[in-house]
C-alpha positions as CSV (number, residue, x, y, z in Angstrom):
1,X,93.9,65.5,15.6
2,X,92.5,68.8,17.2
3,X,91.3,68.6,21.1
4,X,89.1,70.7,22.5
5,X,87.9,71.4,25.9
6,X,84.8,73.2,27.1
7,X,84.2,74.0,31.1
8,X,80.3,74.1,31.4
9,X,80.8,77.7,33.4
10,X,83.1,79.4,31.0
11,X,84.2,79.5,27.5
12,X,85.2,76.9,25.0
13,X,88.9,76.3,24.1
14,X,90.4,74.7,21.0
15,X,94.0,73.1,20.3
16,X,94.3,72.4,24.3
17,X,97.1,70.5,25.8
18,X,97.4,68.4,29.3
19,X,98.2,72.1,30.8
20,X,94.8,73.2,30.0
21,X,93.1,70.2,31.1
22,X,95.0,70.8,34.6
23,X,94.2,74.2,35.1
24,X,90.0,72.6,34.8
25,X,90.6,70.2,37.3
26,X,92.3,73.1,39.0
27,X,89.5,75.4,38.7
28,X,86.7,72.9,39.0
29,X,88.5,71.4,42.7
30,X,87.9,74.8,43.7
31,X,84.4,75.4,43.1
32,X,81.7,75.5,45.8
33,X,78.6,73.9,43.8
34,X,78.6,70.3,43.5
35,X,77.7,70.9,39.7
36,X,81.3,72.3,37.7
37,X,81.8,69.9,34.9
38,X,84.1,70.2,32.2
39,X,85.0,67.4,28.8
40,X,87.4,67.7,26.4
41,X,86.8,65.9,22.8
42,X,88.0,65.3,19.6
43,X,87.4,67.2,16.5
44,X,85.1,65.1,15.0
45,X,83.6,64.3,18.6
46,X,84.4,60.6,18.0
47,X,85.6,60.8,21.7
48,X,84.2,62.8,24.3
49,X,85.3,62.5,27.9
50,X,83.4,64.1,30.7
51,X,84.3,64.8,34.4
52,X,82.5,66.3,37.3
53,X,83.1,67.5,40.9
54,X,82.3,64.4,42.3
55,X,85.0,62.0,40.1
56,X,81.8,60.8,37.9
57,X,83.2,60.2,34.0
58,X,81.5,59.4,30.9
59,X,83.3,58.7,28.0
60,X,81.2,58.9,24.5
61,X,82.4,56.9,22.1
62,X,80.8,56.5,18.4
63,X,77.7,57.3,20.4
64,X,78.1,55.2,22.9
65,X,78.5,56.1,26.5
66,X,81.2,54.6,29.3
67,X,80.7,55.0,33.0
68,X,83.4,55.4,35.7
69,X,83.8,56.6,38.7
70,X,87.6,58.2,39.3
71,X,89.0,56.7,42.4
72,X,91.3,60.0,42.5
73,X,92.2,63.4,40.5
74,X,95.8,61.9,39.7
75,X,93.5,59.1,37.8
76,X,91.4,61.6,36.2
77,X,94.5,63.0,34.7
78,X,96.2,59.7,33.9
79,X,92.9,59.0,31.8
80,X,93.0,62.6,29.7
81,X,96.2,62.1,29.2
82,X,95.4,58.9,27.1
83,X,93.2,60.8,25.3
84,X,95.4,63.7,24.4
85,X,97.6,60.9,23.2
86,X,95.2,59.2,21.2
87,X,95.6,56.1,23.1
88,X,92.4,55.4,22.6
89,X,92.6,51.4,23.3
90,X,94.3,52.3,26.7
91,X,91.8,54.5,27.4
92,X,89.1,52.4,26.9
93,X,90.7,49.5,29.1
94,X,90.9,52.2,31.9
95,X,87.6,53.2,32.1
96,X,86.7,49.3,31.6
């Protein structure tokens, strides 16, 4: 299943991998406005997972939405990770 991830300053990208989703946390850890964001999703957007600046993530799933707050960046990753893996069950316990 195809991944993609779009950063809501710059352009979308398709077929990512966790080295992509690094390089956003990367940039967005960097940024000076409290308002970077950036999710990456499925191809048929049955999951969605957003992050902010402030560790805030929403997870969509079928439509419905999931609340967390991140306790660290390391966590944030741990969690996309599941997703890239299609661990989907995992990744619903972790943001449970």
């Amino acid at each position: 299943m195809t991944k993609y991830l779009q950063r809501a300053w710059s352009d979308y990208e398709d077929d990512i991998d966790m080295e992509d989703v690094r390089k956003a946390i990367a940039q967005i850890q960097s940024m000076d406005g409290e308002h970077g964001a950036f999710w990456v999703g499925t191809e048929e957007e049955d999951y969605v997972l957003e992050i902010d600046k402030s560790l805030k993530m929403i997870c969509i799933v079928n439509d419905q939405g999931i609340k967390y707050q991140a306790k660290s960046w390391k966590e944030v990753e741990d969690i996309y990770e599941l997703l890239l893996k299609e661990d989907f069950s995992n990744l619903i316990n972790a943001l449970s």
